[in-house]
Structure formats: C-alpha cells, structure tokens
C-alpha positions as CSV (number, residue, x, y, z in Angstrom):
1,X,-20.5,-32.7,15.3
2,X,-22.6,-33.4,11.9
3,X,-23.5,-29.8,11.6
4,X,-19.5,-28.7,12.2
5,X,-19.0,-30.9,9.0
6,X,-21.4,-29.7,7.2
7,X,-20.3,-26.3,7.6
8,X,-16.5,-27.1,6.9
9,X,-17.9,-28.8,3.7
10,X,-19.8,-26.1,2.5
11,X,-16.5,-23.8,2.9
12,X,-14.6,-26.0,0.9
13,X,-17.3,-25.7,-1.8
14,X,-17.8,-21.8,-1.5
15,X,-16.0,-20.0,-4.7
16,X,-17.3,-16.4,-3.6
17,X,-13.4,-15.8,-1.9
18,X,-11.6,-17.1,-4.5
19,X,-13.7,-14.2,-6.9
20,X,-12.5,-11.9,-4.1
21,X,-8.9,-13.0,-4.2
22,X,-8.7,-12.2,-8.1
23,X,-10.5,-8.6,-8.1
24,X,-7.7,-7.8,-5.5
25,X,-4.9,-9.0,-8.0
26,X,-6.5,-7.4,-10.7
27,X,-7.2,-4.3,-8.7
28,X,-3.1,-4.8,-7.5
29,X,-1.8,-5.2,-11.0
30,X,-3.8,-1.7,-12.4
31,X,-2.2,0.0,-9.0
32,X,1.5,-1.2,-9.7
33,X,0.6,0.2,-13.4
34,X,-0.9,3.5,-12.6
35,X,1.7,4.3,-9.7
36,X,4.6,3.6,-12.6
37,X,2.9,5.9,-15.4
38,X,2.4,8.2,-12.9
39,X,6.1,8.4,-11.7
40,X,6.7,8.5,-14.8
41,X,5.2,11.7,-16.0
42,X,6.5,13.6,-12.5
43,X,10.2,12.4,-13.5
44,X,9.4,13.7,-17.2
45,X,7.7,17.0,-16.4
46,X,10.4,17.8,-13.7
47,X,13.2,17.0,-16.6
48,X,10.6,20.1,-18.6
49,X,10.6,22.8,-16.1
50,X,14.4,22.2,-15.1
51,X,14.8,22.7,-19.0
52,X,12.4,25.4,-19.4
53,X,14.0,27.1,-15.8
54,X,17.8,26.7,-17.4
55,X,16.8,28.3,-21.0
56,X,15.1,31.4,-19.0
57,X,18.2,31.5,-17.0
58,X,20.7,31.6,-19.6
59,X,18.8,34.0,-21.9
60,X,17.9,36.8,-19.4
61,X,21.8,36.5,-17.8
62,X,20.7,35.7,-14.0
C-alpha cells in the first residue's frame, strides 16, 4: 500500500503532462489559424479566376 502512495504522490508532482497539454493548445491555436488563412486564399483566388473566366468570356463573345 506504501509504494501505491508513493506512486500516486509522485503523479501529483509530475509537470511533464501539463508541458504536453500546452504544446497541444499551442499546436491547436496555429492549426485553427493556418486552416482560416488558408480558406481564405481559396475563397479569394476562386473570386480571381471566376473574374478572370467572366472578362475572357465577355471579350471573345462565347
């Protein structure tokens, strides 16, 4: 029983997770960030061809 307590004790005292625990919200946070510029840029460069697709369009009469 005195060795399960010491064990439990040295868990409580064990910061290694808690490290862990913020590289993943760190790593979470530059995720959320590149997935948003990145949906950006598709929304933006479909807006361009659609634009470059309609002037071709209307200048050669199709």
């Amino acid at each position: 029983m005195e060795k399960l307590t010491l064990k439990l004790k040295g868990f409580s005292k064990d910061t290694k997770g808690a490290t862990a625990i913020e590289y993943g919200l760190i790593i979470a946070l530059m995720v959320i960030g590149i997935v948003a510029g990145v949906s950006n840029f598709s929304g933006a460069t479909t807006n361009m061809y659609n634009l470059i697709t309609n002037k071709i369009s209307n200048s050669t009469g199709v």
